[in-house]
C-alpha positions as CSV (number, residue, x, y, z in Angstrom):
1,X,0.0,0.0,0.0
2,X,3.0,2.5,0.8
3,X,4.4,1.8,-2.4
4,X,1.0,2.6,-4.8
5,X,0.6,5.7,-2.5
6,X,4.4,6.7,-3.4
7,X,3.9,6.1,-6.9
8,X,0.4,8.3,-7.2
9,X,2.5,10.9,-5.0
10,X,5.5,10.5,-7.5
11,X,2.9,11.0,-10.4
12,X,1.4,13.7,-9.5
13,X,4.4,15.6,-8.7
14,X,6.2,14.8,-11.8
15,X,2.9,15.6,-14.0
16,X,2.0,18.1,-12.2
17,X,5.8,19.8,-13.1
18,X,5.4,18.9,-16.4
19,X,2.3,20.6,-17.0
20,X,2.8,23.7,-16.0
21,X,5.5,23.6,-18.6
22,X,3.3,23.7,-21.2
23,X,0.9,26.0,-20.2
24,X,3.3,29.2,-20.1
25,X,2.6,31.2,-23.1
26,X,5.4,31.7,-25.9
27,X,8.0,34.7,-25.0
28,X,6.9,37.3,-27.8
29,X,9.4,37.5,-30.1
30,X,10.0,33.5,-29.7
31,X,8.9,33.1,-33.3
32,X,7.8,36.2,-34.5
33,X,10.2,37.8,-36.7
34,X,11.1,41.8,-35.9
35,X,9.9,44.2,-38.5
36,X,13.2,45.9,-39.5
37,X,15.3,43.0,-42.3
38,X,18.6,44.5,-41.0
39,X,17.7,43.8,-37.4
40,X,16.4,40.4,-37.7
41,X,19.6,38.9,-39.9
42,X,21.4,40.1,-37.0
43,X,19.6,38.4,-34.6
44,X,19.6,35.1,-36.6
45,X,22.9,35.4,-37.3
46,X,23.5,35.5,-33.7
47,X,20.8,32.7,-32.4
48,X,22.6,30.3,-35.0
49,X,25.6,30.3,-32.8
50,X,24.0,29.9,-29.3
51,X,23.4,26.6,-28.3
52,X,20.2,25.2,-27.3
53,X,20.5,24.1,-23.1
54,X,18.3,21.3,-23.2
55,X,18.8,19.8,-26.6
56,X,21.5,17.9,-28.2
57,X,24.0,20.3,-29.6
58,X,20.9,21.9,-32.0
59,X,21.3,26.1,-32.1
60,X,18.2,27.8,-30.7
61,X,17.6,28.7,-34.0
62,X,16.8,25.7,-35.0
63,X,15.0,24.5,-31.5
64,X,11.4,24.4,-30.2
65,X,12.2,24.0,-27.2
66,X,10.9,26.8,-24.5
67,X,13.7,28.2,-23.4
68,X,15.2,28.4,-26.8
69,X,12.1,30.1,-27.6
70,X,12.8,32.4,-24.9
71,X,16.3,33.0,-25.9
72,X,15.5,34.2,-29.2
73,X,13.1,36.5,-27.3
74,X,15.4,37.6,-25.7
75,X,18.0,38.6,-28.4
76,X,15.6,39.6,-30.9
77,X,14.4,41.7,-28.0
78,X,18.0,43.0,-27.1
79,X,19.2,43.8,-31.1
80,X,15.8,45.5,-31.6
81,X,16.9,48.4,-28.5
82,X,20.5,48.4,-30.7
83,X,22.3,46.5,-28.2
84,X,25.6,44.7,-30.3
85,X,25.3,41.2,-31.4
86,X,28.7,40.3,-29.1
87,X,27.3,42.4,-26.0
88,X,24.0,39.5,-26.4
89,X,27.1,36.8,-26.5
90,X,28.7,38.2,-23.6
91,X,25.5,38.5,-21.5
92,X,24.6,35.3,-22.1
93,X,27.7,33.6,-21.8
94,X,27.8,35.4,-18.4
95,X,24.3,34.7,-17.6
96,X,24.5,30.5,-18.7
97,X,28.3,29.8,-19.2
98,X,30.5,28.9,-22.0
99,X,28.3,26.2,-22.9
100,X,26.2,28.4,-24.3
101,X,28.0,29.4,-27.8
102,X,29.4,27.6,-30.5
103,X,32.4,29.3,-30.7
104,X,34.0,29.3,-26.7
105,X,36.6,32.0,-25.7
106,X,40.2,31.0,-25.4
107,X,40.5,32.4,-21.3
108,X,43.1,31.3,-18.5
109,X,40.6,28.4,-17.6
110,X,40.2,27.0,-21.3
111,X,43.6,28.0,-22.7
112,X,44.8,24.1,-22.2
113,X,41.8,22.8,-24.3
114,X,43.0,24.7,-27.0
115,X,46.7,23.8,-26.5
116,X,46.4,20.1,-26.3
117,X,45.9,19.5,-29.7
118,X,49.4,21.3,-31.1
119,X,51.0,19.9,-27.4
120,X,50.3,16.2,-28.5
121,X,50.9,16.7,-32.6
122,X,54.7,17.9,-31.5
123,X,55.1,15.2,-28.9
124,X,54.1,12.9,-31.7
125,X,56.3,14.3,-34.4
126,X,59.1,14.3,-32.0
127,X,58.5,10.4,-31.3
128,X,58.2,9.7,-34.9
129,X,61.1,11.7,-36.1
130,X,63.4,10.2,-32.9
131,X,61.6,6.8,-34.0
132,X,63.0,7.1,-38.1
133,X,66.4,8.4,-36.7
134,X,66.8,5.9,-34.6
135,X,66.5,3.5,-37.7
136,X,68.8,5.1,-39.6
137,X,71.3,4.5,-37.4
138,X,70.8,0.5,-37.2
139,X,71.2,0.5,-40.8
């Protein structure tokens, strides 16, 4: 008996969570377009390089997800007042991490992600070229 009233209790917060999701009206600009061309190329130009948070690696351009939704709100929202398409990067890079863009900042944390790849193609070239050397020699 403990266990069906956990499971109806489980339910009903779970379902409860989930529908209150989907009953939260789109942000306004979420797929309406702004009225100026100029504006809104800028704007897509810039949601095409945000990642989605919730999907798999899909921009929120591309998404239907709410909060992508609410994202491009938010930047059509942001280039429509004349804010600069890198301020919108930086506030939301500051606002939901690096994760966030496609194209991550080379900073004091991130620097060895970068260098890793050039660290381990000169390690290998110096193995190989120690490696062909080497057989020289025996010859």
């Amino acid at each position: 008996m403990k266990r069906l009233v956990g499971l109806v209790a489980g339910v009903a917060l779970f379902g409860a969570s989930a529908l209150a999701n989907d009953t939260m009206p789109a942000a306004p600009y979420a797929y309406r377009q702004l009225s100026d061309p100029a504006k809104e190329a800028r704007a897509v130009a810039l949601m095409e390089t945000i990642r989605c948070l919730v999907c798999q690696s899909q921009s929120i351009a591309d998404s239907d997800a709410p909060i992508a939704g609410d994202m491009r709100s938010q930047i059509r929202q942001r280039i429509d007042a004349g804010e600069d398409p890198e301020a919108i990067r930086g506030w939301l890079v500051q606002r939901y991490g690096d994760y966030v863009t496609y194209a991550p900042r080379v900073t004091p944390v991130t620097w060895p992600l970068f260098a890793a790849p050039l660290a381990l193609l000169v390690l290998a070239a110096l193995l190989l070229r120690r490696r062909f050397k080497g057989g020289e020699k025996a010859s």
